[in-house]
N, C-alpha and C positions, 0 to 999 in steps of 0.2 A: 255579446250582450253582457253587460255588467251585472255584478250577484244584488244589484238593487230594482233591478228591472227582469230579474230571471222568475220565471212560473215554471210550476211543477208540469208534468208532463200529463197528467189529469188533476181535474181539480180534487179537491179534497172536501168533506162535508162531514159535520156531526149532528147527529141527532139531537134536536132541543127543543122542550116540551114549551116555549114561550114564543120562538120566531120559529119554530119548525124546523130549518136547517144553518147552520152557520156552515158558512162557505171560504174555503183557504184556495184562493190561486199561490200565493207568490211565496216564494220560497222563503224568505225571510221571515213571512209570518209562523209556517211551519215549522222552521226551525228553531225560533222562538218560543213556541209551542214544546218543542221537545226539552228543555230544555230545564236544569233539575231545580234551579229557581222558580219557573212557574209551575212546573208539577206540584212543587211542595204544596201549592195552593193549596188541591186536594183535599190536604189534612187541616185545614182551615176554614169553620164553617163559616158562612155568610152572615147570619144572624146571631152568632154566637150563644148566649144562655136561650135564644128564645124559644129552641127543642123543648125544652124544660117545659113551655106551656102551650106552642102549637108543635107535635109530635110528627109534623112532615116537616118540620124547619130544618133538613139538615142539609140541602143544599152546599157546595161550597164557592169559594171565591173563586175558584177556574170555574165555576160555571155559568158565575155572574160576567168576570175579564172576558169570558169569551162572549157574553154576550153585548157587552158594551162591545166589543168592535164590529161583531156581526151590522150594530144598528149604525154607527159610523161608516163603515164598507157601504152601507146601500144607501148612506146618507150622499157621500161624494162618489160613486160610481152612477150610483141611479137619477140622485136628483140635482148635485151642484157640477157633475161634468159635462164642459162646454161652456158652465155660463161663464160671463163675463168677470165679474167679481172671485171668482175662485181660479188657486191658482194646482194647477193640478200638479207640478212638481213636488207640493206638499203631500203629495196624499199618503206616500211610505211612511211618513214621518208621525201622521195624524192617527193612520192603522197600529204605529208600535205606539206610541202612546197610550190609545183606547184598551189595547191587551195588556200593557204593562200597570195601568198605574195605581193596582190596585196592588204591586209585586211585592213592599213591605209591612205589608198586614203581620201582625204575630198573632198568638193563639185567644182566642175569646177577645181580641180586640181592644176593642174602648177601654174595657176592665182594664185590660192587663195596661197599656199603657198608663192609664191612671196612678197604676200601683207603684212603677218603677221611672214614671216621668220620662218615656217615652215618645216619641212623632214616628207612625207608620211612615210618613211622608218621607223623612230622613234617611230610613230606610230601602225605601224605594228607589231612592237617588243613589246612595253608596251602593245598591246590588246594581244597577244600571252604569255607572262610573267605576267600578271597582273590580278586582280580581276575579267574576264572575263568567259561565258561561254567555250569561244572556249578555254582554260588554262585549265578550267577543266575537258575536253574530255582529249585535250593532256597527263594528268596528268595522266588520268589512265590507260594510256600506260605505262609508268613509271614516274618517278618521275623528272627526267631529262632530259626527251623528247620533252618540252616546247621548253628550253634552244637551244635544236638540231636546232628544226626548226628554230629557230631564228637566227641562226648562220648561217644555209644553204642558207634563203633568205639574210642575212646579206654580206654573200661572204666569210666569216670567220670559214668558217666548215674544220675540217681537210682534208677531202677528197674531193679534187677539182673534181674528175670526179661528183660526185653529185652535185657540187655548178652550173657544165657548164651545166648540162641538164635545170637549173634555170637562169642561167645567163651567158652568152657569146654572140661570134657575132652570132651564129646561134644557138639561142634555143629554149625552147620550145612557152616562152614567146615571143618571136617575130613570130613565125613562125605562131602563132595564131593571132596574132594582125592586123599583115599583111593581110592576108587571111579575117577575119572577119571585119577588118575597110572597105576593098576593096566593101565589100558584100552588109553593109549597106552605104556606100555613093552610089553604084554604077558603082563606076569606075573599071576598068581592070588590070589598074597596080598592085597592090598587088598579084594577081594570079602568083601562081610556083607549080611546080614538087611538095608538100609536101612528096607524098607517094614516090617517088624516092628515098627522101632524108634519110628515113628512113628508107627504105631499106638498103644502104649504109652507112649508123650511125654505129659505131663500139670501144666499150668501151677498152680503153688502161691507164692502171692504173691510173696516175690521171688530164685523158683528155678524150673529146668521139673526133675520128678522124674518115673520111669520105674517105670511099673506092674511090681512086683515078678515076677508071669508073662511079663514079658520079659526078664529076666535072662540066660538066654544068649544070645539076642542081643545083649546086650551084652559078654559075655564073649568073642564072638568079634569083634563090632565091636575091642576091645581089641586080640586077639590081633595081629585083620589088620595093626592100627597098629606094633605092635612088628614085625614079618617086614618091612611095607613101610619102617622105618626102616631095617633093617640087610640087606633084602636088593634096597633100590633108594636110599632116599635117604642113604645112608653107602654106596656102592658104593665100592670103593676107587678104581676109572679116573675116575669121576665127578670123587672126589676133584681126581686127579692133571691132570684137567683144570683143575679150581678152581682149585690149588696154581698154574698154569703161567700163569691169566689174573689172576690176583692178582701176581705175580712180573712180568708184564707191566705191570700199570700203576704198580704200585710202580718202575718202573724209568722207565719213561716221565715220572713226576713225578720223579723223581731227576735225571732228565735236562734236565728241563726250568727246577729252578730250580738247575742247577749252568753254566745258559747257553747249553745245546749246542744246534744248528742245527739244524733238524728241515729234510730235505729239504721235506715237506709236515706246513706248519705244525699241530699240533693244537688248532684254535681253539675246538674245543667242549667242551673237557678246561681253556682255560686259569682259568676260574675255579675249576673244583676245585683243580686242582692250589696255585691262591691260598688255596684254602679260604675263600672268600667267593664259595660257590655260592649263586644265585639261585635263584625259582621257575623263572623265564623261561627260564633258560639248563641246568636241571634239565628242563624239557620238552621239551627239542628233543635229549633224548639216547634213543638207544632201541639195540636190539641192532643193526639194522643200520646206526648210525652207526658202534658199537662195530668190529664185523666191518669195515666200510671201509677203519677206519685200519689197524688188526692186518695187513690187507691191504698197505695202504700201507708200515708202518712195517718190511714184511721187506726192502725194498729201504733201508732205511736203515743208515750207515755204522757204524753202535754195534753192534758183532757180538753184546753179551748180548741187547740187546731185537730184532734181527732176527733169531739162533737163538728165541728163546721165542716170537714169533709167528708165525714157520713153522710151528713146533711144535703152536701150535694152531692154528692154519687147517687144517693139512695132518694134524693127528689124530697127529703123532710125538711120545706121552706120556711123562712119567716113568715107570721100573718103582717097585717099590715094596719094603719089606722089613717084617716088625714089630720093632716099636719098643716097650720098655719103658723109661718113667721113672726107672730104678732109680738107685742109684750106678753097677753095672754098664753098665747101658746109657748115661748121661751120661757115660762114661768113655770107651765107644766113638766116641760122638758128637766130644766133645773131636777123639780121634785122629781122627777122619776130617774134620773140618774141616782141620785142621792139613794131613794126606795131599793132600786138596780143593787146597788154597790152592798147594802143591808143584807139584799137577800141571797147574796153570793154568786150574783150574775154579772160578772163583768160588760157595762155599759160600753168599754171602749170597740167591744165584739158583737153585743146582742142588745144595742138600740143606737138603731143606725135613720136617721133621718134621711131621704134621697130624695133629690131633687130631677126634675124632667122639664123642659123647656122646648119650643119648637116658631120658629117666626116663618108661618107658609108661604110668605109672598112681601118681598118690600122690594124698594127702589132705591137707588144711590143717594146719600145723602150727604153733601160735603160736612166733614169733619167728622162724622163716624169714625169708629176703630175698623171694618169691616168692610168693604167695598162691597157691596152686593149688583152684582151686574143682570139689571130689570130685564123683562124682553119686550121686546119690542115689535109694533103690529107695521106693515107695508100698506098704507091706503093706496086703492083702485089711482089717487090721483098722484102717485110718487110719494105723500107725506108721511114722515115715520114720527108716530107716536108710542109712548111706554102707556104701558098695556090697562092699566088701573087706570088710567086716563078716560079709556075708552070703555070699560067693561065695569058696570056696578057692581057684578058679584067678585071680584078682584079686588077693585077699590074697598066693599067691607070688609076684607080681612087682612088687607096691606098696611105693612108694620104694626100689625097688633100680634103683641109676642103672649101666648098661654102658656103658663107654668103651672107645673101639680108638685105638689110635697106628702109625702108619706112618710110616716114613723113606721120601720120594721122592729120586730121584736119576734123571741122564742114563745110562742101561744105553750106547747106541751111544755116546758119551764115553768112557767106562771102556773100551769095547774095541779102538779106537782107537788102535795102539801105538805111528802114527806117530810119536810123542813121549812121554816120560814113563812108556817101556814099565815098571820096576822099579815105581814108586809107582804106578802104576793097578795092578796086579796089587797088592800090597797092600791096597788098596784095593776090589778084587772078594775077593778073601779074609776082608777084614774084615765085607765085603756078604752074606758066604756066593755069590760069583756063581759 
């Protein structure tokens, strides 16, 4: 028996508060599993700032990877093995995918990418292709096999029905994030039908479509997705935490190539900050190196970057205001920079405008930037139609994209009258404080 069709000699199972058990036969996944690339996950939480305002959010991304394969394992073991349209020689290939492709996440995520212009995704590829443990499990699959997975997370695999069980609007990847974000913040919205959904999942050469009798389950699969964007992962504190570790590191590279002296040098930051980040030196970062230094760097002599990492270590957030793009509002903005800079509050730090955006549902539309691949319903009589087609409450929110804008600023600054008592009043005036 070859080591891509080899199983352990009992299965294996982890305890999971969202599908109950995930389940390892086959040794490849287990050894994947071990493997000190995806351990690192660990130290890398799932929701990144969003601890900061629901206080069960600490979850991490090996808890999310594993369970996106868990729901792909019972997607093709339970419901697409045998049929026609699937090919089951894929399935090794579809299971390292679902565990890997979350493999080049860095620390707080989105932030951190932002900061240093970054693609998780890139990363994922070079630890999968590159002088890694997990390369060399793949490898002895075959020699090729690296490549596959990389493709399939990548969205580039010849065969789109494997890419959609990885990435589409309803896959495995979301169907777990949803469900598990909901679990550790608390909240109710992310909860839907999961088992319904797969039930009704049904693999059609190179698509999975959804037996039309399950349609509202899908409709509220939907729903949950839109409530859990705007009422956990667009939280505005969330934000203002982001806003505050963005503003941090942005200051700390500011710092670092204009010469200044760091009491405790940041040596795991200095190739970013070069921007000739390695793999090497991209792995040895994770949130509690991050957390160290922030640690570290409140004792340092630069008062911007040692207020903003008090700030967050110690949870003293931005407040916030809304903010519209208009002439009007660009106008305010103008004056309160100008107010900012009088009152000896550097604007480039402590009035930071952040934008949030989310499109819940849309369908392909030639000449987009974006391919959005719809899903699509199986009618009783063979006809496949995209979903908004058939479903009203789909149809009202397909491609209608909501955007929210907030203006963050230091509220405990502004009321501070030891100084600059006239223009901080101004400036709370203009805040509406």
């Amino acid at each position: 028996m070859g080591y891509s069709n080899e199983k352990l000699d009992e299965e294996k199972v982890f305890k999971d508060p969202v599908h109950r058990y995930v389940h390892v036969r086959d040794k490849v996944i287990w050894d994947l599993i071990g493997t000190k690339e995806f351990q690192r996950l660990r130290r890398i939480r799932q929701l990144g700032t969003t601890y900061l305002t629901f206080h069960g959010a600490e979850h991490s991304r090996l808890n999310h990877s594993l369970g996106v394969y868990e729901i792909v394992r019972r997607i093709i073991d339970d419901v697409f093995a045998g049929r026609e349209d699937w090919n089951g020689e894929q399935r090794l290939l579809v299971l390292c995918a679902a565990l890997l492709h979350d493999l080049g996440h860095g620390p707080f995520s989105h932030s951190f990418e932002k900061v240093f212009d970054l693609d998780h995704e890139d990363f994922t590829r070079e630890i999968i292709l590159g002088d890694t443990e997990v390369n060399q499990i793949l490898r002895k699959v075959e020699p090729n096999f690296p490549k596959k997975v990389a493709e399939v997370i990548a969205k580039t695999y010849q065969d789109k029905l494997v890419v959609s069980l990885i990435s589409s609007q309803i896959d495995a990847d979301r169907m777990d994030y949803l469900q598990r974000d909901a679990y550790f913040t608390g909240v109710s919205y992310g909860q839907f039908d999961m088992e319904r959904i797969l039930r009704v999942m049904r693999p059609r050469e190179d698509l999975v479509v959804i037996k039309s009798s399950g349609m509202h389950a899908i409709e509220d699969y939907i729903m949950s997705r839109y409530q859990m964007y705007w009422q956990v992962y667009f939280h505005p504190v969330s934000r203002s935490a982001e806003v505050i570790l963005k503003k941090i590191l942005h200051r700390a590279k500011h710092l670092y190539n204009t010469g200044y002296s760091f009491k405790r040098e940041p040596s795991h930051f200095f190739s970013l900050f070069k921007g000739e980040v390695n793999l090497k030196d991209y792995l040895k970062l994770d949130e509690g190196i991050m957390q160290y230094y922030f640690q570290q760097w409140e004792e340092e002599s630069d008062p911007i970057l040692s207020d903003l990492c008090s700030r967050f270590v110690n949870r003293n957030l931005f407040k916030y205001a809304e903010y519209q793009p208009s002439n009007e509002g660009m106008t305010k903005l103008i004056e309160l920079t100008k107010l900012f800079k009088k009152a000896g509050i550097d604007p480039d730090y402590y009035l930071v405008v952040d934008s949030s955006s989310d499109l819940p549902y849309d369908f392909y539309r030639p000449g987009e930037e974006e391919e959005r691949l719809p899903i699509h319903l199986l009618k009783a009589n063979g006809e496949i139609r995209e979903l908004s087609r058939e479903s009203e409450i789909v149809d009202a929110i397909s491609g209608k994209r909501r955007t929210d804008h907030k203006l963050y600023y230091p509220l405990d600054l502004l009321l501070d009258e030891s100084s600059k008592k006239n223009v901080k009043r101004q400036i709370r005036e203009l805040l509406g404080i």
